[in-house]
C-alpha positions as CSV (number, residue, x, y, z in Angstrom):
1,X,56.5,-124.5,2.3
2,X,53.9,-125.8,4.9
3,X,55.1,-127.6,7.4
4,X,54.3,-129.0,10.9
5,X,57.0,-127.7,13.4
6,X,59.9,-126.4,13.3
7,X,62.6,-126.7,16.3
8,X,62.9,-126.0,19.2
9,X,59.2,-126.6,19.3
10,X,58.9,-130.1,17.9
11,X,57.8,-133.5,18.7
12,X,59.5,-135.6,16.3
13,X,62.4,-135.9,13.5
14,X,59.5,-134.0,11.0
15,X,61.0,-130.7,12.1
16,X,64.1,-131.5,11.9
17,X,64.2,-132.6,8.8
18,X,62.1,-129.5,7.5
19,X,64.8,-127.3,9.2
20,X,67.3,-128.9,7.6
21,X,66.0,-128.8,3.9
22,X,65.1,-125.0,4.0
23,X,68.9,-124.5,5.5
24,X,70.6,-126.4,2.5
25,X,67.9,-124.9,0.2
26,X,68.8,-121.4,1.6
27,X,72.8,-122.0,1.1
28,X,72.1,-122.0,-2.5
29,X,69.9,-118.8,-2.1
30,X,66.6,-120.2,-2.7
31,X,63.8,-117.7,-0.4
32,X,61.5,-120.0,1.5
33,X,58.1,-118.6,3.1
34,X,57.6,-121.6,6.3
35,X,54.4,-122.2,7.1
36,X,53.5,-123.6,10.5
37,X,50.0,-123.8,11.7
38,X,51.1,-121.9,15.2
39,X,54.5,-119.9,16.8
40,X,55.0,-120.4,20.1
41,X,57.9,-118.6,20.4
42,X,61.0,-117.2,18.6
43,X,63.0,-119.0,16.5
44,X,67.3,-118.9,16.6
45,X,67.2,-118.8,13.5
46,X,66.6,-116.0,10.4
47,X,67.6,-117.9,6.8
48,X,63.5,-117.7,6.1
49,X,60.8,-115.9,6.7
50,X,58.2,-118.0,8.9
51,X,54.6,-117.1,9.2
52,X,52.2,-118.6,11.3
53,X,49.0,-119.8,10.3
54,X,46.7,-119.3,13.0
55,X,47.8,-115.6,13.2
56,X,46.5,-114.9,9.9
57,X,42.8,-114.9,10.2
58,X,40.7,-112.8,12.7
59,X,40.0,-114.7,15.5
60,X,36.3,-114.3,14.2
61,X,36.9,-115.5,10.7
62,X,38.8,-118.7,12.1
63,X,35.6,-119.2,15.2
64,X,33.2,-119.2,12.3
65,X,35.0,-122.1,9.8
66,X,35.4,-124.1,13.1
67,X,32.3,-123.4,14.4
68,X,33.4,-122.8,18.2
69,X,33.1,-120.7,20.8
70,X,35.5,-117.8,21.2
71,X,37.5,-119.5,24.1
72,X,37.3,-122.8,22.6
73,X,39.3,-121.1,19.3
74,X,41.7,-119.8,21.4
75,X,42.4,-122.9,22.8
76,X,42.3,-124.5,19.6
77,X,44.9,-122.6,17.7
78,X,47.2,-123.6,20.9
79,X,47.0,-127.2,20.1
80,X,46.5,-127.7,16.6
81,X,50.0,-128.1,15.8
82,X,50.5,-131.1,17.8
83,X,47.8,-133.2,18.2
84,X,44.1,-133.8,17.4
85,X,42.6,-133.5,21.0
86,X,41.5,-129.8,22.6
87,X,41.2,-129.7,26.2
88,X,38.7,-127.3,27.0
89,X,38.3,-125.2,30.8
90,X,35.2,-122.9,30.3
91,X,33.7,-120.4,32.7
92,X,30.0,-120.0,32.2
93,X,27.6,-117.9,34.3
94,X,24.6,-119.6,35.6
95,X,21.2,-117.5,36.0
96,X,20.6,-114.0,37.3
97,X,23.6,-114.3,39.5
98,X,27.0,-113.2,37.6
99,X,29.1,-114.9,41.3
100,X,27.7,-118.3,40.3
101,X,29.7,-119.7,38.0
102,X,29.5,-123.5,36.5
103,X,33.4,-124.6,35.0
104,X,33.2,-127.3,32.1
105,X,36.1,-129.5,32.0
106,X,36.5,-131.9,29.3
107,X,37.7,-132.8,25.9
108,X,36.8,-132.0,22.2
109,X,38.1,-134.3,19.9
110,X,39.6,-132.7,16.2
111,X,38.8,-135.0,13.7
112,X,42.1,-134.7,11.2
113,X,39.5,-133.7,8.2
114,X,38.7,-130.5,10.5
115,X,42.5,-129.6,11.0
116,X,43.6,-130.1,7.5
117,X,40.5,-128.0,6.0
118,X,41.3,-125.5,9.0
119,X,45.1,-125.4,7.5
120,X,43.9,-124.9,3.9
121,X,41.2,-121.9,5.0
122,X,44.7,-120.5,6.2
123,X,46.7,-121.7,3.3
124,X,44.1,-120.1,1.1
125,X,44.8,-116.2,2.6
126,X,48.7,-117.1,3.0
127,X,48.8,-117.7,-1.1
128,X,47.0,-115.2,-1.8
129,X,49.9,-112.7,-1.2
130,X,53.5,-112.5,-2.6
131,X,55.3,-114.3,-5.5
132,X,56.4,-117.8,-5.3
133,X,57.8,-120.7,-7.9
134,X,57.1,-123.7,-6.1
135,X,54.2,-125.2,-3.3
136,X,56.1,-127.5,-1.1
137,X,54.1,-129.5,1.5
138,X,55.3,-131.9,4.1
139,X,53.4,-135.0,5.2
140,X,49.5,-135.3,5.7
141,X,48.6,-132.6,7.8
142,X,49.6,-130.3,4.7
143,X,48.1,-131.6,1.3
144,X,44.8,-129.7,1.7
145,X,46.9,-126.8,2.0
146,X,49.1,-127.1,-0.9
147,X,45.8,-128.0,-2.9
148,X,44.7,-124.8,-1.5
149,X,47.2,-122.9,-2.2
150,X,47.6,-124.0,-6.2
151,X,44.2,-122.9,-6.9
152,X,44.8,-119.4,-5.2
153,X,48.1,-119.6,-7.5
154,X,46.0,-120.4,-10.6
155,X,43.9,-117.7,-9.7
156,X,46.5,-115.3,-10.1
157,X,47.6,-116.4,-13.3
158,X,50.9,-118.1,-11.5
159,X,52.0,-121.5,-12.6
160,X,53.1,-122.5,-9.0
161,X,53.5,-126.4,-9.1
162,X,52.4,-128.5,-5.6
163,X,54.9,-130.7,-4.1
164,X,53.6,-133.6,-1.5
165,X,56.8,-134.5,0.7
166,X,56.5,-138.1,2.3
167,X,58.4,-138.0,5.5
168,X,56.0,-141.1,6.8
169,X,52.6,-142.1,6.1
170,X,50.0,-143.4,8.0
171,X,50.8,-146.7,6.9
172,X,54.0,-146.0,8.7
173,X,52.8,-144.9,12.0
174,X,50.3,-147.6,12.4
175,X,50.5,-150.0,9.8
176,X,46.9,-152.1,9.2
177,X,45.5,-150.2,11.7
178,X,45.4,-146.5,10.6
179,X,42.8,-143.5,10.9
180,X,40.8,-143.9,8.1
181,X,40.5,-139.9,7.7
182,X,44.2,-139.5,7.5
183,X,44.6,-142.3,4.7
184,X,42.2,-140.2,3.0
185,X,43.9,-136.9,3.2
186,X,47.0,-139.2,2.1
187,X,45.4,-140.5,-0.9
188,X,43.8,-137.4,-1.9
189,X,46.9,-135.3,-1.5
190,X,49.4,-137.7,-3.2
191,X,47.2,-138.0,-6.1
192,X,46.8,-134.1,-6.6
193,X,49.9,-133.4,-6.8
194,X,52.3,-132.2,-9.1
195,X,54.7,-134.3,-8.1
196,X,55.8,-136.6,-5.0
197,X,59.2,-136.6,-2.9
198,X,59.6,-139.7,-0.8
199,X,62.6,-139.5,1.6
200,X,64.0,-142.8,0.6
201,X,63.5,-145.9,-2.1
202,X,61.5,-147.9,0.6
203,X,59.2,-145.0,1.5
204,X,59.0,-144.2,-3.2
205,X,57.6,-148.2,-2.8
206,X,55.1,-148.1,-0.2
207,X,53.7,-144.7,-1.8
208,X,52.9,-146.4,-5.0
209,X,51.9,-149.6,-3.8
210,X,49.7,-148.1,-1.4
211,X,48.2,-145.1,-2.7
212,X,48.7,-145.9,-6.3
213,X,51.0,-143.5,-7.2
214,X,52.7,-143.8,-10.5
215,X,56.6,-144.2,-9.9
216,X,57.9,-141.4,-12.5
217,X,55.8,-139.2,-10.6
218,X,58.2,-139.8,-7.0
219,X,61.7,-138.6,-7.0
220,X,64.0,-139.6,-4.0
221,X,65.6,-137.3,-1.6
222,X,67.7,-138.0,1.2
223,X,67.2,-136.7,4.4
224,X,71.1,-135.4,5.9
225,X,72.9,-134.3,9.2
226,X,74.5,-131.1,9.6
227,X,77.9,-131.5,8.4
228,X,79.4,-127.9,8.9
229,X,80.3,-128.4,12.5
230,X,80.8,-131.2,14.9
231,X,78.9,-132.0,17.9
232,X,80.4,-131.2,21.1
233,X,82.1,-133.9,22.9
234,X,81.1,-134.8,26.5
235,X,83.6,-136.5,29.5
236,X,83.1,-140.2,29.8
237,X,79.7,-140.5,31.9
238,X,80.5,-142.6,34.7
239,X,77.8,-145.5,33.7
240,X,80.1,-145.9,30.4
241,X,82.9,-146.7,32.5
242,X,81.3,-150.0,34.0
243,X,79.1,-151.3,31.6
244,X,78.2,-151.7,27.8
245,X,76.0,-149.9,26.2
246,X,72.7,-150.1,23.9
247,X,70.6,-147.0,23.0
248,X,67.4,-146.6,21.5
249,X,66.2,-143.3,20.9
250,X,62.7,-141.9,19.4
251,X,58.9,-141.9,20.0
252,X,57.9,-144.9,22.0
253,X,55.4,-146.0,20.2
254,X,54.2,-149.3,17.2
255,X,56.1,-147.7,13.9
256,X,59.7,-147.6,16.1
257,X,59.8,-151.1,17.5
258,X,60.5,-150.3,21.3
259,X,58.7,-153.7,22.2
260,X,61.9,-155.3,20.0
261,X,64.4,-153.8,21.8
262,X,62.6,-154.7,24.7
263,X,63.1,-158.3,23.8
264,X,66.7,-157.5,22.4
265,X,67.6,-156.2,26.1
266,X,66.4,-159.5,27.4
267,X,68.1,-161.5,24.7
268,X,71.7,-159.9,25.3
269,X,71.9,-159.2,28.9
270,X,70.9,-163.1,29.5
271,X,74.2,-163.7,27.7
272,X,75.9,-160.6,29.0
273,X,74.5,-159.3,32.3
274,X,76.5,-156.6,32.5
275,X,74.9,-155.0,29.5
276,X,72.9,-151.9,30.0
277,X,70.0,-150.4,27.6
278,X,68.6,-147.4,27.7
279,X,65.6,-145.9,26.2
280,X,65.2,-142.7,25.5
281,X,61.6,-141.1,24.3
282,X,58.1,-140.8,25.2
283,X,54.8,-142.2,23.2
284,X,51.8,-144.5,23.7
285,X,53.6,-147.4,24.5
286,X,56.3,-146.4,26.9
287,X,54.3,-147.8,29.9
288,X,53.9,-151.2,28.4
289,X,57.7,-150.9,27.4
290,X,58.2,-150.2,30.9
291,X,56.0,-153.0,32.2
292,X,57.3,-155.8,29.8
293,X,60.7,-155.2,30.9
294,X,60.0,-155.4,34.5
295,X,58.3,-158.6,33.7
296,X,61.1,-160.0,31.9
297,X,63.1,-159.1,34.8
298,X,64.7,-156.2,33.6
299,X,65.1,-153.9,36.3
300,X,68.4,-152.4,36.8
301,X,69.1,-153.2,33.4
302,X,66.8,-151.8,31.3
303,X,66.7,-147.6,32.0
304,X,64.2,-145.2,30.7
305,X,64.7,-141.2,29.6
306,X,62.4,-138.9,28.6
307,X,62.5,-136.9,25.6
308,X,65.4,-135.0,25.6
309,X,66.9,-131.8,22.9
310,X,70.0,-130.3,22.5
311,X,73.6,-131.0,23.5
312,X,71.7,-133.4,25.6
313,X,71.0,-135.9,22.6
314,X,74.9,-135.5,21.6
315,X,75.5,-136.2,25.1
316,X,73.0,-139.8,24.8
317,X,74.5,-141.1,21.3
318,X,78.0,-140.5,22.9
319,X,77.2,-142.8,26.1
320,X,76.3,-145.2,23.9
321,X,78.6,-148.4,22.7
322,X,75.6,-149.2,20.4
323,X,72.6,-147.2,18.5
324,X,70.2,-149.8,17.9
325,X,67.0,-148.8,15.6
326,X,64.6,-151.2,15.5
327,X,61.5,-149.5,13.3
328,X,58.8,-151.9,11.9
329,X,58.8,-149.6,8.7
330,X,60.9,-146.5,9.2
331,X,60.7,-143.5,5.9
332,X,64.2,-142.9,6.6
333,X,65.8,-142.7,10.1
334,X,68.0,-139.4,11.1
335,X,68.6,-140.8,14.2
336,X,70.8,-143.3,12.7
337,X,72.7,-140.8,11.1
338,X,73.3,-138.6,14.3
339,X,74.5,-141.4,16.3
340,X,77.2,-141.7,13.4
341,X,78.3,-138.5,13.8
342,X,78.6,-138.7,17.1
343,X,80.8,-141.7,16.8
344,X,78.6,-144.5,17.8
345,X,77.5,-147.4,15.3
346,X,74.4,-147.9,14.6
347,X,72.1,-151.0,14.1
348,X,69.3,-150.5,12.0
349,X,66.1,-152.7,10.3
350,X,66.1,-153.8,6.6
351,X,62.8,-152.0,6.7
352,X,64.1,-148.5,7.0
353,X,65.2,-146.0,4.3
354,X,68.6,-145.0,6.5
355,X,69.5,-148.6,5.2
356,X,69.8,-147.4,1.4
357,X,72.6,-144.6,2.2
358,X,75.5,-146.6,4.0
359,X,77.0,-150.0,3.8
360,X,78.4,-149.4,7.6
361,X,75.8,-149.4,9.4
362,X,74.5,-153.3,10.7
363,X,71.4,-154.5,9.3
364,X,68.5,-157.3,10.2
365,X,65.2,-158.0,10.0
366,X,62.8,-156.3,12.7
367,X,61.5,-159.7,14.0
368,X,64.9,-161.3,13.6
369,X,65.9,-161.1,17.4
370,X,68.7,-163.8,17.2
371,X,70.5,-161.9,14.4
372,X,69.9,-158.5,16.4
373,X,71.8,-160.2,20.1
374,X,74.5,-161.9,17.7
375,X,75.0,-158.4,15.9
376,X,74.9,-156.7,19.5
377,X,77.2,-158.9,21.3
378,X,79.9,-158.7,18.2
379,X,80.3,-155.2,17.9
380,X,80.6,-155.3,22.1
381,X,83.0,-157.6,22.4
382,X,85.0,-156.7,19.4
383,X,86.3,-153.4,19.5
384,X,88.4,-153.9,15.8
385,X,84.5,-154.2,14.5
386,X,83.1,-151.3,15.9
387,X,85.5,-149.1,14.9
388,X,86.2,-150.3,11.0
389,X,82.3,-149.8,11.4
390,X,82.3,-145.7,13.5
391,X,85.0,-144.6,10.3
392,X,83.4,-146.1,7.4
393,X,79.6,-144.8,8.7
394,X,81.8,-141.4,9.0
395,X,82.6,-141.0,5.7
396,X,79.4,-141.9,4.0
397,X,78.1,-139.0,5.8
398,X,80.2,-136.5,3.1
399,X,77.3,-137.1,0.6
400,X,74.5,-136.7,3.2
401,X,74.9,-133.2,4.0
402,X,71.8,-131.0,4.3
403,X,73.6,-128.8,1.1
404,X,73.3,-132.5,-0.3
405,X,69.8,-133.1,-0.3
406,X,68.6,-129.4,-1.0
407,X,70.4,-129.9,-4.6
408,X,68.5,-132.5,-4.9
409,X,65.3,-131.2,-4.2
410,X,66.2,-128.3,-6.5
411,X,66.6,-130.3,-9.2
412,X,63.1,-131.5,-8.5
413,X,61.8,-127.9,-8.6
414,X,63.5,-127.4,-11.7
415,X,62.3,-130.3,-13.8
416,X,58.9,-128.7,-13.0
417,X,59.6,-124.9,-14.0
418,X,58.5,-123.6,-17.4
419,X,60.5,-124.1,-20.3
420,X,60.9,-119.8,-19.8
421,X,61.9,-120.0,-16.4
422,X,65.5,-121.2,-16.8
423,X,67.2,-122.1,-13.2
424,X,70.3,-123.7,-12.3
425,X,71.2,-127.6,-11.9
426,X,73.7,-128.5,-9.2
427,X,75.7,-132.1,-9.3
């Protein structure tokens, strides 16, 4: 597999979700080799074996595909894993005197072609040792490498087939408006591989309408929660005792709809002042999020978090009389599915893939802000409702176990084997 992240060290539900597939896959003894483009430290867990990217290569073979400086590298393969801009703080010496020194501050932008070649270079050298069935990729940031990697395969006479895992596309993220070079490494992945997994029936549609990829060639797998233990339960937090409450939870940013919620927060507290929503996350538009609601006249009822891990996102869903997810096109949605499971109901868009898997959870429209506050306001004021709602989401999750959706996805591997290579099928 190459992946992204992995937790602790993750930005986003991409590394969850990868965690939890090589966990279920793992239960039913599959051996996984993780890919990551960078460690940055160790890892509580030991069901794989997880090799970092950047630490393949000398330091030299990797400055001379990038074509930077030594320091710049280092620096690079720091910052690769999260984003696409390097800050750079060099130390140069200036004429005959070594004392005088000039220090370059600044930014070097990485265009998403050089990361995704720089991942296959490494991909390339990781393949090229070991035995292995199966090339599983996740997302954009990986298709050059499974490409990679299924030539080095063919190479060595190994008939390794290369899976492209859609957890989101860039159509996703930013719908009309997305980086031309990542809609390329999109198209050009999806339509070299093997074969596709799309995390959900909505995401299986907007592959093959948007990147013209043929249907038979996408299977569906659900994402899942961890079902062998509960989450801890926290004391009632004292904000819970006086007032309602509506959670949001996730990046901050165009794909998850915070500016709706923002209106939805308006919308109900003008009918119920004493109301309270909370956001918690961090992305590109949490100051405007921050702004509108002042604006709207917000303050004191509208309250911001940063991004938080751990117990302490058990501890957010469980303040919460309300999950509320208002994604302009969500893949899927774990979130949705860990506020279940902590015993809070969850309200989530028609556009999302989380809305295929359970017939408790409330849906509407995005842009449909009167059926949001009416949804809102009944499941606040009608405590019958929100609980027929908590125990019916809780028992859909039996089927949306990690274990689940690794059977699942070995099916998938299996319908690609050779006819010689005979392997299980789980129901």
């Amino acid at each position: 597999m190459f992946g992204w992240e992995l937790p602790p060290f993750n930005s986003g539900g991409l590394g969850t979700a990868s965690l939890g597939l090589t966990q279920g896959l793992a239960s039913l003894g599959t051996d996984i080799r993780f890919v990551v483009p960078k460690l940055f430290g160790p890892l509580p867990y030991n069901h794989m074996d997880v090799v970092s990217a950047a630490d393949i290569s000398t330091p030299e073979e990797v400055e001379k595909f990038l074509k930077m400086t030594s320091t710049q590298q280092e620096l690079a393969t720091r910052t690769l894993a999260y984003g696409n801009v390097l800050s750079t703080s060099l130390t140069k010496t200036v004429g005959i005197d070594e004392r005088r020194q000039l220090i370059l501050d600044g930014e070097q932008t990485l265009s998403p072609n050089l990361q995704a070649n720089w991942y296959a270079h490494q991909a390339m050298q990781i393949a090229s040792t070991g035995e292995y069935d199966v090339i599983h990729t996740h997302d954009w940031f990986t298709y050059y490498s499974g490409m990679a990697a299924r030539k080095v395969a063919r190479s060595r006479g190994m008939n390794a087939p290369f899976i492209a895992q859609v957890h989101a596309t860039e159509i996703d993220r930013c719908g009309s408006n997305g980086d031309p070079a990542i809609l390329e490494i999109e198209q050009k992945g999806l339509a070299a591989a093997d074969h596709v997994i799309a995390v959900s029936h909505y995401t299986k549609e907007v592959v093959h309408k948007n990147y013209n990829v043929p249907r038979s060639k996408i299977s569906v797998v659900y994402n899942g929660v961890p079902t062998q233990k509960e989450p801890k339960h926290f004391d009632l937090h004292e904000l819970k005792k006086r007032h309602k409450i509506v959670l949001f939870m996730g990046r901050i940013t165009y794909q998850k709809g915070p500016d709706y919620f923002v209106k939805l927060a308006k919308a109900v507290t003008d009918v119920d002042p004493s109301v309270r929503f909370v956001m918690v996350g961090t992305g590109d538009m949490e100051k405007r999020c921050i702004e509108e609601s002042a604006r709207l006249g917000l303050t004191g009822k509208m309250l911001f978090s940063t991004f938080l891990r751990g117990a302490d996102v058990d501890h957010a869903y469980q303040l919460a009389d309300l999950f509320v997810m208002p994604s302009v096109s969500e893949p899927f949605g774990i979130v949705a599915l860990e506020a279940i499971q902590n015993g809070t109901p969850a309200l989530v868009s028609k556009q999302s893939g989380v809305a295929e898997v359970s017939e408790h959870l409330i849906k509407t429209d995005f842009w449909d802000l009167n059926g949001m506050r009416n949804a809102v306001l009944t499941v606040l004021h009608n405590q019958d409702h929100a609980e027929k709602l908590k125990k019916g989401a809780m028992n859909d999750l039996s089927h949306l176990s990690w274990t689940h959706a690794a059977k699942s996805l070995h099916n998938v591997y299996a319908s690609l084997m050779p006819a010689e290579m005979a392997v299980p099928i789980f129901n």
